[in-house]
KEKE-3310 file (N, C-alpha, C; in steps of 0.2 Angstrom, whole numbers, plus 5000, padded with zeros to 4 digits):
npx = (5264:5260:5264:5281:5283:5282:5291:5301:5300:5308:5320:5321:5319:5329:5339:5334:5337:5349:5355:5351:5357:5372:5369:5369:5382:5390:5401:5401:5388:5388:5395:5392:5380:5387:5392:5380:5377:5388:5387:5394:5408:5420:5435:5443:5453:5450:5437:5443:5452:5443:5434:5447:5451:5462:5468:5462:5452:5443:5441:5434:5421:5416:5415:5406:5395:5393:5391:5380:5371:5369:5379:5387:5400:5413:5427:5439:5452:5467:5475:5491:5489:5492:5486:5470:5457:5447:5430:5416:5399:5385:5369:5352:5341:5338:5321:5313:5323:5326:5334:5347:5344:5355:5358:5363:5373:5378:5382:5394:5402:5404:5410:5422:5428:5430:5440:5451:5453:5457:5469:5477:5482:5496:5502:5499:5504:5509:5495:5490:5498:5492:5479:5483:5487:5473:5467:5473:5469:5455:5455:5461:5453:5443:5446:5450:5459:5468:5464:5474:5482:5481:5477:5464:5456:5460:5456:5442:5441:5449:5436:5427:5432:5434:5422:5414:5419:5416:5400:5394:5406:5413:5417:5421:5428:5441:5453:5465:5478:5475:5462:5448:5441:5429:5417:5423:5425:5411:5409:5422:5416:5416:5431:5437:5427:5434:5448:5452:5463:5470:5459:5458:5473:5468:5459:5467:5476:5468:5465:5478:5483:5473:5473:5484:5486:5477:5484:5489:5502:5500:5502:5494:5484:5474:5458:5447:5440:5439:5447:5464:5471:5487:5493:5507:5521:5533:5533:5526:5536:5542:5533:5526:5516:5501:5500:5489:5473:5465:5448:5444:5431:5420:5425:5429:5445:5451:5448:5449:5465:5466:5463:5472:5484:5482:5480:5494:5498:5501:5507:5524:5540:5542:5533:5518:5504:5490:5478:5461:5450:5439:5440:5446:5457:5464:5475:5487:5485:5488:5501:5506:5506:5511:5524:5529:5528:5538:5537:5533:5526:5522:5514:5500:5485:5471:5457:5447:5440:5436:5422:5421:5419:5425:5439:5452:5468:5480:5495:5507:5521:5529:5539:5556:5562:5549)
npy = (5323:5337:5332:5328:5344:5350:5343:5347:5362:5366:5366:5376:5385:5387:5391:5401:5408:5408:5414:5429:5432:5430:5443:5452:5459:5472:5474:5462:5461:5472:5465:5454:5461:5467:5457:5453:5464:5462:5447:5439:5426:5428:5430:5427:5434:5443:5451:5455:5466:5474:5477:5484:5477:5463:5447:5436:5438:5442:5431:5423:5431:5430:5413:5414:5417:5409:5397:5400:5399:5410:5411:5402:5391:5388:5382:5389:5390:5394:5405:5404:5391:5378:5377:5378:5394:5396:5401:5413:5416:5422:5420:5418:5426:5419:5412:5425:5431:5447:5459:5467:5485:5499:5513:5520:5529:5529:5517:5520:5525:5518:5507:5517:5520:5507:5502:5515:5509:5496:5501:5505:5495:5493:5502:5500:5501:5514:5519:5513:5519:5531:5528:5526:5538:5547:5539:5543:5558:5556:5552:5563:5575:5569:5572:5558:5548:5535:5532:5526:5520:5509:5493:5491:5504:5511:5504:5506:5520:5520:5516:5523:5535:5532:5528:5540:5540:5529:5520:5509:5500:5491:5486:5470:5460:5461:5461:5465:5461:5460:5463:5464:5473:5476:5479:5490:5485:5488:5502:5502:5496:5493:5495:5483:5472:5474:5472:5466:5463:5479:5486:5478:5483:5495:5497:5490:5501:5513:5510:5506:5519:5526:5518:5519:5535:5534:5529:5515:5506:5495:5478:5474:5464:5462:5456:5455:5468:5464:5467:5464:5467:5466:5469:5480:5479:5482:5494:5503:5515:5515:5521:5526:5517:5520:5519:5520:5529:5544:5550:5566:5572:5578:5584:5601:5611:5612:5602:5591:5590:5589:5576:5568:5570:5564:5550:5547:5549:5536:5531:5522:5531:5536:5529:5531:5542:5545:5557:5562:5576:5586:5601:5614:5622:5614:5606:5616:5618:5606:5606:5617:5611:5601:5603:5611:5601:5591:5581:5577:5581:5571:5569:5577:5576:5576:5565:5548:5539:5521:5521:5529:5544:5558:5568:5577:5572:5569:5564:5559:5559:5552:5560:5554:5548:5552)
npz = (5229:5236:5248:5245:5243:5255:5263:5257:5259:5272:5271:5258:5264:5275:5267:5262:5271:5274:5263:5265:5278:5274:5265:5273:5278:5274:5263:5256:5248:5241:5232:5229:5220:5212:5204:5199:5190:5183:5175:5172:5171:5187:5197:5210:5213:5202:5209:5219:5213:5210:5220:5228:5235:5247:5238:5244:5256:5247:5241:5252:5254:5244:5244:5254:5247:5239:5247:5253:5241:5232:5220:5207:5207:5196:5183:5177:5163:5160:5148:5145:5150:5165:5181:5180:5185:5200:5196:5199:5196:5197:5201:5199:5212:5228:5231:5243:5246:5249:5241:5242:5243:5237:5234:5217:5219:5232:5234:5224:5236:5246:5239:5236:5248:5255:5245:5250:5263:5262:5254:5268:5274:5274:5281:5295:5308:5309:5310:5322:5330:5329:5333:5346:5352:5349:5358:5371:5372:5372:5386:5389:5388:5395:5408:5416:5428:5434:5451:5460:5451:5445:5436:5437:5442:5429:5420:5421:5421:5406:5398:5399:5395:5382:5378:5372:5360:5356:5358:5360:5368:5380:5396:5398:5407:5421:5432:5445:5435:5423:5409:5398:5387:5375:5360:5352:5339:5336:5330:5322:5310:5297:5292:5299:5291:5278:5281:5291:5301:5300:5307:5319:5325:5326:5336:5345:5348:5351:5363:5371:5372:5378:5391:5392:5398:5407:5416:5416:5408:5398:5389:5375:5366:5350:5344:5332:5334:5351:5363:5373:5388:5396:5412:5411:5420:5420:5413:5422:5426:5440:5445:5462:5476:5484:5501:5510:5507:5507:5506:5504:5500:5503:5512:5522:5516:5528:5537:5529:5528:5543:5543:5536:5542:5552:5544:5540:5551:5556:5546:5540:5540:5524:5518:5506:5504:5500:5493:5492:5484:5480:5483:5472:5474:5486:5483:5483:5497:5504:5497:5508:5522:5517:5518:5527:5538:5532:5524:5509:5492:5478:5466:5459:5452:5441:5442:5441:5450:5454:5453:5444:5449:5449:5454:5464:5464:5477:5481:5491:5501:5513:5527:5531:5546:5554)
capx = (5268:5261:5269:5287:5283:5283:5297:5308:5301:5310:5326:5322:5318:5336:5343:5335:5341:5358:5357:5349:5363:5377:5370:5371:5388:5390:5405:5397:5383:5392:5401:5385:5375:5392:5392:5373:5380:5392:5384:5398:5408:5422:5440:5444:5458:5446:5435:5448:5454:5435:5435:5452:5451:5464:5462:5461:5446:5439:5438:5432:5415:5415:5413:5401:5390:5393:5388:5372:5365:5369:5383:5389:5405:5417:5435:5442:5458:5472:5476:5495:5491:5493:5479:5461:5456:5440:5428:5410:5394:5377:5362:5344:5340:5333:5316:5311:5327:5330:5338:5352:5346:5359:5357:5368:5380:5383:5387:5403:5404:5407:5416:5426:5431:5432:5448:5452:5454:5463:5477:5481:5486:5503:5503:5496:5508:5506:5489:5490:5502:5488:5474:5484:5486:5466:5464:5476:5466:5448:5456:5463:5447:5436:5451:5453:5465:5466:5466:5480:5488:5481:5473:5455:5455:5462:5450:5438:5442:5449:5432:5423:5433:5432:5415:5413:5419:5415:5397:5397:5413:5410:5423:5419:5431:5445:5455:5473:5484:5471:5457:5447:5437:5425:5413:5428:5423:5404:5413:5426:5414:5418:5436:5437:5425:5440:5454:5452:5471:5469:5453:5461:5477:5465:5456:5473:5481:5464:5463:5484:5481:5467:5473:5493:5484:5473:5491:5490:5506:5497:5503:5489:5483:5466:5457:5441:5438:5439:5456:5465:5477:5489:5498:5515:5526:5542:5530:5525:5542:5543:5527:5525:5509:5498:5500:5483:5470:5459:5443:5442:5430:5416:5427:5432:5452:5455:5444:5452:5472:5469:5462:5478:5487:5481:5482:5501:5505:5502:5514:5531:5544:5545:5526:5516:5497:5484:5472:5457:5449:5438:5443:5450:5464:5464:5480:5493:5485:5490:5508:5509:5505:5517:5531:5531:5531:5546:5531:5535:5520:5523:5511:5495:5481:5465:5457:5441:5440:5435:5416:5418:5418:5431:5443:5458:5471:5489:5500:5512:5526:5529:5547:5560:5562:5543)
capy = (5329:5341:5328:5331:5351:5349:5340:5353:5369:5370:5368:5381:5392:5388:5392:5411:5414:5410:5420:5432:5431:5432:5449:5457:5462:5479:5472:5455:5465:5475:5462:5451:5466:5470:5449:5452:5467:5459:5444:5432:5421:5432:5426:5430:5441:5450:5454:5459:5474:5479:5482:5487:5471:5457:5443:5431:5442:5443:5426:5423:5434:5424:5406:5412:5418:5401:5392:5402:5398:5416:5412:5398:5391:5385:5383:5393:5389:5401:5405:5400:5384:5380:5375:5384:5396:5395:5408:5413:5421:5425:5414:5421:5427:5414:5414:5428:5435:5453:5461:5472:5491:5505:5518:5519:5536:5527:5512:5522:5528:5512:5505:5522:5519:5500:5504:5517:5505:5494:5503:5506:5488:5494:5508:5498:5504:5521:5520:5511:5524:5538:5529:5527:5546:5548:5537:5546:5562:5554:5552:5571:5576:5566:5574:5554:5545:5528:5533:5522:5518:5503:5491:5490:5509:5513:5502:5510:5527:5521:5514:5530:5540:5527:5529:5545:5539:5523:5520:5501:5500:5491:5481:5464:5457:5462:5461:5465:5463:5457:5464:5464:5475:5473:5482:5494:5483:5491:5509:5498:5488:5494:5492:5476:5468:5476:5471:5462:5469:5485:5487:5474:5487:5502:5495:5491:5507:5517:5506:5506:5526:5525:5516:5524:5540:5534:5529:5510:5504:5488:5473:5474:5460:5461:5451:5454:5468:5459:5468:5459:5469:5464:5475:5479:5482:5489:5502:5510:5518:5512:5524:5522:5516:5524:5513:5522:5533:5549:5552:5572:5576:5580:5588:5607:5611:5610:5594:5587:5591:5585:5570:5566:5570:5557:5546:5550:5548:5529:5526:5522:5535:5533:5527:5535:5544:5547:5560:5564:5580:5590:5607:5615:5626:5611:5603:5620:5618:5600:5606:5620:5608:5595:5607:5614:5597:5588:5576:5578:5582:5567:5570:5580:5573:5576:5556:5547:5532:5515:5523:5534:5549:5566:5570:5579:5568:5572:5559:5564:5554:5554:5561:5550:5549:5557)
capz = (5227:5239:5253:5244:5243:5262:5264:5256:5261:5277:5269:5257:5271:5278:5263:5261:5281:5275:5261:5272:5283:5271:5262:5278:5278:5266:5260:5253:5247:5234:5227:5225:5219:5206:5200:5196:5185:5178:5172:5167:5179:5190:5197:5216:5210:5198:5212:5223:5211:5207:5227:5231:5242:5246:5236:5252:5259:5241:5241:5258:5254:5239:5246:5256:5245:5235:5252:5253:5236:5228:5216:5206:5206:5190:5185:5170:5161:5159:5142:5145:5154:5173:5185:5180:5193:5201:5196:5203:5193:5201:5199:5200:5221:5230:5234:5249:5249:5249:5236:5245:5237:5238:5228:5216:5222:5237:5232:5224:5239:5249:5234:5238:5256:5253:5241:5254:5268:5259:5254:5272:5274:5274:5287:5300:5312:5309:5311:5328:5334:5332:5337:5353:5352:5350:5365:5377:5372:5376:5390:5393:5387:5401:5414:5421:5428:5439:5459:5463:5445:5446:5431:5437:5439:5426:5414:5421:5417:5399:5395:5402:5391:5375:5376:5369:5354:5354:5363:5362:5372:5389:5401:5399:5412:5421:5439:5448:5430:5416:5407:5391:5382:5369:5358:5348:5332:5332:5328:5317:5307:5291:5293:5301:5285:5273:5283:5300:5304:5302:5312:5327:5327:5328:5342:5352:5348:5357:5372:5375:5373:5385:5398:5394:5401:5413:5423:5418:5405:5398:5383:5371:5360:5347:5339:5331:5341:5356:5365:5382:5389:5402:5416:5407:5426:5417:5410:5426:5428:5448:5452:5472:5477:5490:5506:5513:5505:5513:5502:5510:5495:5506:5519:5520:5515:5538:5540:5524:5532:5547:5541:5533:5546:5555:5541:5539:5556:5557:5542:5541:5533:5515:5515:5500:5506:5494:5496:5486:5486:5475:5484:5467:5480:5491:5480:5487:5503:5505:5499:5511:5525:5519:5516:5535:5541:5529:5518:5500:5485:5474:5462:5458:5445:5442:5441:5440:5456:5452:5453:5440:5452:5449:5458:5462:5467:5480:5482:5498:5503:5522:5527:5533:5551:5555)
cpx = (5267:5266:5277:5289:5284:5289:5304:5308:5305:5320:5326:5322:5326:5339:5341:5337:5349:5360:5358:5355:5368:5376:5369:5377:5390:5395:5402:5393:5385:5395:5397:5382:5381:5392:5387:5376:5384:5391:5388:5404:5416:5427:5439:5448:5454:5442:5437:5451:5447:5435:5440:5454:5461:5463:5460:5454:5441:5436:5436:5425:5412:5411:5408:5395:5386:5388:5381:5368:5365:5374:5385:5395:5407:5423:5433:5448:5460:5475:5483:5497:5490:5485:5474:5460:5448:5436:5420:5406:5386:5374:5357:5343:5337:5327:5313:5316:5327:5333:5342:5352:5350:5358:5365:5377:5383:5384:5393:5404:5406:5412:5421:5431:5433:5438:5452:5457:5459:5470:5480:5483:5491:5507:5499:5499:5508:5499:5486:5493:5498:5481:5476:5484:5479:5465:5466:5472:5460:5449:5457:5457:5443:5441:5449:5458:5464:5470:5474:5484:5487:5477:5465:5454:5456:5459:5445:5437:5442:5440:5427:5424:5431:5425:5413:5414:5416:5406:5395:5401:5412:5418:5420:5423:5436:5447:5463:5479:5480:5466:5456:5440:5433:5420:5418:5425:5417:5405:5419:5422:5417:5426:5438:5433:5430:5445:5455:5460:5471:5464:5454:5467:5472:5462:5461:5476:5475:5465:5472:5485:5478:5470:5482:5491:5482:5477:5493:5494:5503:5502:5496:5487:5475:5465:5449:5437:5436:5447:5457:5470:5479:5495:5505:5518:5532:5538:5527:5530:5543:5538:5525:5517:5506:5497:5492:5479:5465:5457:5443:5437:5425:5418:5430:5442:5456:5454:5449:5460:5472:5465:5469:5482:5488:5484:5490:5506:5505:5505:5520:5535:5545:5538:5522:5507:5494:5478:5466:5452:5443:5439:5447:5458:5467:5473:5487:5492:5488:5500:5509:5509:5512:5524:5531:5533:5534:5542:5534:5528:5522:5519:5504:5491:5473:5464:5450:5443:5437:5427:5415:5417:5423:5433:5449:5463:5480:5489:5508:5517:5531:5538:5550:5561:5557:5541)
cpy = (5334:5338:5332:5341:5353:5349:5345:5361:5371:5370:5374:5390:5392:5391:5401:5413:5412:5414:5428:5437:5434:5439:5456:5461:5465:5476:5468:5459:5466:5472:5457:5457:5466:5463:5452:5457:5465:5452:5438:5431:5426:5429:5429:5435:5447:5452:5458:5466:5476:5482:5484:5481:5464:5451:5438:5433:5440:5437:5421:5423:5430:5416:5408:5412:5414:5398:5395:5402:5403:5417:5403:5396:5385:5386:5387:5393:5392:5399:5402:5393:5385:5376:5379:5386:5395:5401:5407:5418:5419:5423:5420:5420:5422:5416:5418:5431:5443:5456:5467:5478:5494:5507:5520:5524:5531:5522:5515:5525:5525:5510:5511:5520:5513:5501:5508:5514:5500:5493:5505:5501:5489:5498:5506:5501:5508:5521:5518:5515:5530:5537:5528:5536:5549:5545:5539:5555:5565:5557:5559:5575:5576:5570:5566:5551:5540:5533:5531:5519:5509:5500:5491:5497:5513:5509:5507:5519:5528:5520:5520:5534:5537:5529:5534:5545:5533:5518:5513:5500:5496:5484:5475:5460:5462:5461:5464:5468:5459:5459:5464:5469:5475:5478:5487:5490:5486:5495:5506:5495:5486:5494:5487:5471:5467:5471:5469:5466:5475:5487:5485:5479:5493:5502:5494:5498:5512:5515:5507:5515:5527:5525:5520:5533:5542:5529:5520:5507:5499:5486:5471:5467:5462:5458:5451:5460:5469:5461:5466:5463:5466:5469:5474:5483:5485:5495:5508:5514:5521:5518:5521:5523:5517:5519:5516:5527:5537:5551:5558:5574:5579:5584:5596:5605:5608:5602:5590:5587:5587:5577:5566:5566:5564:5551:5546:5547:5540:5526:5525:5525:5532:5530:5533:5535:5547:5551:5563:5568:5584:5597:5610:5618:5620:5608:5609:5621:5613:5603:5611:5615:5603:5598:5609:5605:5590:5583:5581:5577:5577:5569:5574:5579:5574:5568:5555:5538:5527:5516:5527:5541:5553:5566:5574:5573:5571:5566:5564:5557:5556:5554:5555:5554:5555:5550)
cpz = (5232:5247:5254:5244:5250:5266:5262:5259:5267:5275:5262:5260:5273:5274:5262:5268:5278:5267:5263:5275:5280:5267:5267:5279:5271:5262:5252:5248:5240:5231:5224:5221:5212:5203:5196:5192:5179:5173:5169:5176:5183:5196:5206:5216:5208:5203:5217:5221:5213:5214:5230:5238:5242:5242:5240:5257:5254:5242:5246:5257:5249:5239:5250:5253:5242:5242:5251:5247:5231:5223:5216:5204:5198:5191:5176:5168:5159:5151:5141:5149:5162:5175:5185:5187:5193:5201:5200:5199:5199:5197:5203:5210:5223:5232:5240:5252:5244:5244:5242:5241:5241:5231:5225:5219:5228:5239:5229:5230:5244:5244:5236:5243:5257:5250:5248:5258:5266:5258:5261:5276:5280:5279:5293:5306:5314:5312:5319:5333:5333:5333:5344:5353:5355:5358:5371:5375:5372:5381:5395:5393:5394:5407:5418:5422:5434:5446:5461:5458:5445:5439:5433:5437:5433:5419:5415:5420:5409:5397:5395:5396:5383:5374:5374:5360:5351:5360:5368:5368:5379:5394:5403:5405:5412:5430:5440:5441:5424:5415:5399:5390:5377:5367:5352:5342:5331:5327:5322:5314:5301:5289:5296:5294:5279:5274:5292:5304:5304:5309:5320:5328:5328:5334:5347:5352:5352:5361:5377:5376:5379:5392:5398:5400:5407:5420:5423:5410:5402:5389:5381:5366:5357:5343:5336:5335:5348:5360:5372:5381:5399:5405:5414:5417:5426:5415:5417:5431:5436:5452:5457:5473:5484:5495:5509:5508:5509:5507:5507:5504:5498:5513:5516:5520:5525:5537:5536:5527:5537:5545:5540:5537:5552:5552:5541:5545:5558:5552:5541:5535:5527:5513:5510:5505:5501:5495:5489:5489:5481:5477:5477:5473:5483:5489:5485:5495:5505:5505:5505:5517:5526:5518:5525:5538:5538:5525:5511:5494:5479:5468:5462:5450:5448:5438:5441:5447:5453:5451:5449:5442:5449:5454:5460:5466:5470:5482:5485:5501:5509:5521:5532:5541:5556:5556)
residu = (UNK:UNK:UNK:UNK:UNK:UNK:UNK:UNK:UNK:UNK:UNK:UNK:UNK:UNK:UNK:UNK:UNK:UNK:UNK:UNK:UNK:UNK:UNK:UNK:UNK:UNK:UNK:UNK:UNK:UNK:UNK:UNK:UNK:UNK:UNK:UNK:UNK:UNK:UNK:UNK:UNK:UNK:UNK:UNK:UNK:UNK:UNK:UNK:UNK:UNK:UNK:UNK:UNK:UNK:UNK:UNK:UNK:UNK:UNK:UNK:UNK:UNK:UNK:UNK:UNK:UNK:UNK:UNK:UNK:UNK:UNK:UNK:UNK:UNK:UNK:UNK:UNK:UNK:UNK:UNK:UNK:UNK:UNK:UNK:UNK:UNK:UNK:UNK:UNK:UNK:UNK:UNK:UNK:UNK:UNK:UNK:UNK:UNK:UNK:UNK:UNK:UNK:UNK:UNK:UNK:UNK:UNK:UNK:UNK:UNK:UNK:UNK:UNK:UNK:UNK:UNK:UNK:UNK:UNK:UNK:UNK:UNK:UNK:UNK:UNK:UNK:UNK:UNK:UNK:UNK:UNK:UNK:UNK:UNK:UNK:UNK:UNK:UNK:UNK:UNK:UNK:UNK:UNK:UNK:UNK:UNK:UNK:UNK:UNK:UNK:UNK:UNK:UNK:UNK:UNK:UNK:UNK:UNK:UNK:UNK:UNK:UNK:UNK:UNK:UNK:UNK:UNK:UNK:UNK:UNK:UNK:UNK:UNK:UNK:UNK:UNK:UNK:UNK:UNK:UNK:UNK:UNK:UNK:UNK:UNK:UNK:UNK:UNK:UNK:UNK:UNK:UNK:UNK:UNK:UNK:UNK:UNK:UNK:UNK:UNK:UNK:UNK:UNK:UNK:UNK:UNK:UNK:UNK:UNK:UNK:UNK:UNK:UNK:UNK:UNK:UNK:UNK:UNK:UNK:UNK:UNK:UNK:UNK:UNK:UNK:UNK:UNK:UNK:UNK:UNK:UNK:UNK:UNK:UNK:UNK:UNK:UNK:UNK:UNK:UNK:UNK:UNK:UNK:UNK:UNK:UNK:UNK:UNK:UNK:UNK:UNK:UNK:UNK:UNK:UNK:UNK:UNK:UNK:UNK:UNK:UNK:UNK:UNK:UNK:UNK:UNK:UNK:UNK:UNK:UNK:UNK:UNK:UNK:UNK:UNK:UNK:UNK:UNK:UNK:UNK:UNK:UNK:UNK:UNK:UNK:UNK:UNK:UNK:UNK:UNK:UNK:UNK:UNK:UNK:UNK:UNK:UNK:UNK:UNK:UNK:UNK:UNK:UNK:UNK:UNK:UNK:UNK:UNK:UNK:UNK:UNK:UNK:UNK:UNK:UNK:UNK:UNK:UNK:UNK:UNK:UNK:UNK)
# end
């Protein structure tokens, strides 16, 4: 006997880690926690009104809970006939597992938010078109923007400014025309357990915010969130890109001038000069400069370089025939 008591205890040990496991997510939680209240056996549908859930979600949290040992499954036969649906009632906690408290207030208070989230299913779009909002406002916030308009500078600034709201947030990969993202689901958890689509559109609509701001047009996908965006090149409406760069940030307004000067005169008319400055004045200095001698003031941005540094950035475009 005691042999056999050996022999099982490590499968009842797997069985309370995967109870464990499954009462971790708040969602789950309160729906197990609302079974054991309710007492009798419970449709995937019916649990989907009680939280304001999909019934496809419902019964998702459902099977797992089944899998881990905390609900048993049956069929129930529909009063006008048809195929019995499957219901699920709450069996006694396993051994060593945890009971999930929430006091009761704020379990309606998740149930609350849970319904909340729900209903915005529908307005997924919307919601995507003002978390991009949020994310180009991170970004006006942080005052950055990519040196060169380019995708790796320009993650790097969106992620810089993301992080304010989001602290998780880190740039898991990225190069030339591809990057991904990840961590956005930490700060989405609760919306993402609800409704996965919601939560993966709120996550792309910051990040294409982000990086719209931070000078880099990108095609966004999420999944989990997990975002990959790829350089969209119709979106960076034919921005010219800087054939040379002068870091003057350590130079006076003169030093920094003739710097560029130099710069300048080894490129061929119509070439693009990028100069980086923190001089706040240094921007009207650069135009007065390039205005006596026929260079053109393309642009003016304060930005963040591939380091994370500030900067004020002028973009000068050498005259024809110079």
């Amino acid at each position: 006997m005691s042999g056999a008591r050996r022999a099982t205890s490590p499968l009842v040990d797997d069985r309370d880690a995967l109870a464990q496991q499954a009462l971790e997510v708040p969602t789950r939680a309160g729906i197990y926690r609302r079974l054991r209240t309710e007492g009798r056996p419970v449709s995937a549908r019916e649990a989907a009104d009680m939280f304001g859930l999909h019934a496809n979600v419902a019964r998702n949290h459902l099977d797992v809970l089944a899998e881990a040992g905390l609900l048993v499954t049956g069929t129930r036969k529909h009063p006008g006939g048809g195929r019995p649906a499957r219901v699920y009632v709450a069996r006694e906690q396993v051994a060593g597992v945890r009971d999930p408290q929430v006091p009761p207030g704020s379990q309606l208070a998740v149930h609350a938010v849970v319904q909340l989230i729900a209903g915005l299913a529908e307005h997924r779009e919307k919601l995507a078109i003002l978390a991009e909002d949020q994310g180009r406002r991170l970004v006006s916030t942080a005052a950055g923007r990519a040196s060169a308009r380019d995708l790796q500078g320009a993650a790097v600034v969106a992620v810089a400014a993301l992080g304010a709201a989001f602290p998780e947030v880190r740039l898991a990969e990225v190069d030339d025309a591809r990057a991904v993202i990840e961590g956005l689901d930490v700060g989405l958890r609760l919306i993402g357990e609800v409704d996965g689509q919601v939560g993966d559109a709120l996550a792309a609509g910051f990040v294409r915010g982000a990086l719209a701001a931070a000078g880099a047009p990108v095609e966004v996908t999420a999944r989990s969130g997990r975002v990959e965006v790829v350089l969209d090149a119709t979106g960076m409406g034919g921005a010219p890109s800087p054939v040379e760069t002068v870091d003057a940030r350590r130079l006076t307004l003169e030093q920094g001038v003739h710097t560029a000067k130099r710069a300048m005169a080894a490129l061929a008319p119509g070439d693009h000069l990028e100069v980086l400055t923190d001089e706040q004045a240094a921007p009207a200095g650069y135009a007065r400069w390039a205005d006596r001698a026929g260079h053109q003031v393309i642009d003016v941005a304060r930005i963040r370089d591939l380091k994370g540094r500030r900067a004020v950035r002028v973009l000068l475009r050498k005259a024809t025939g110079r």
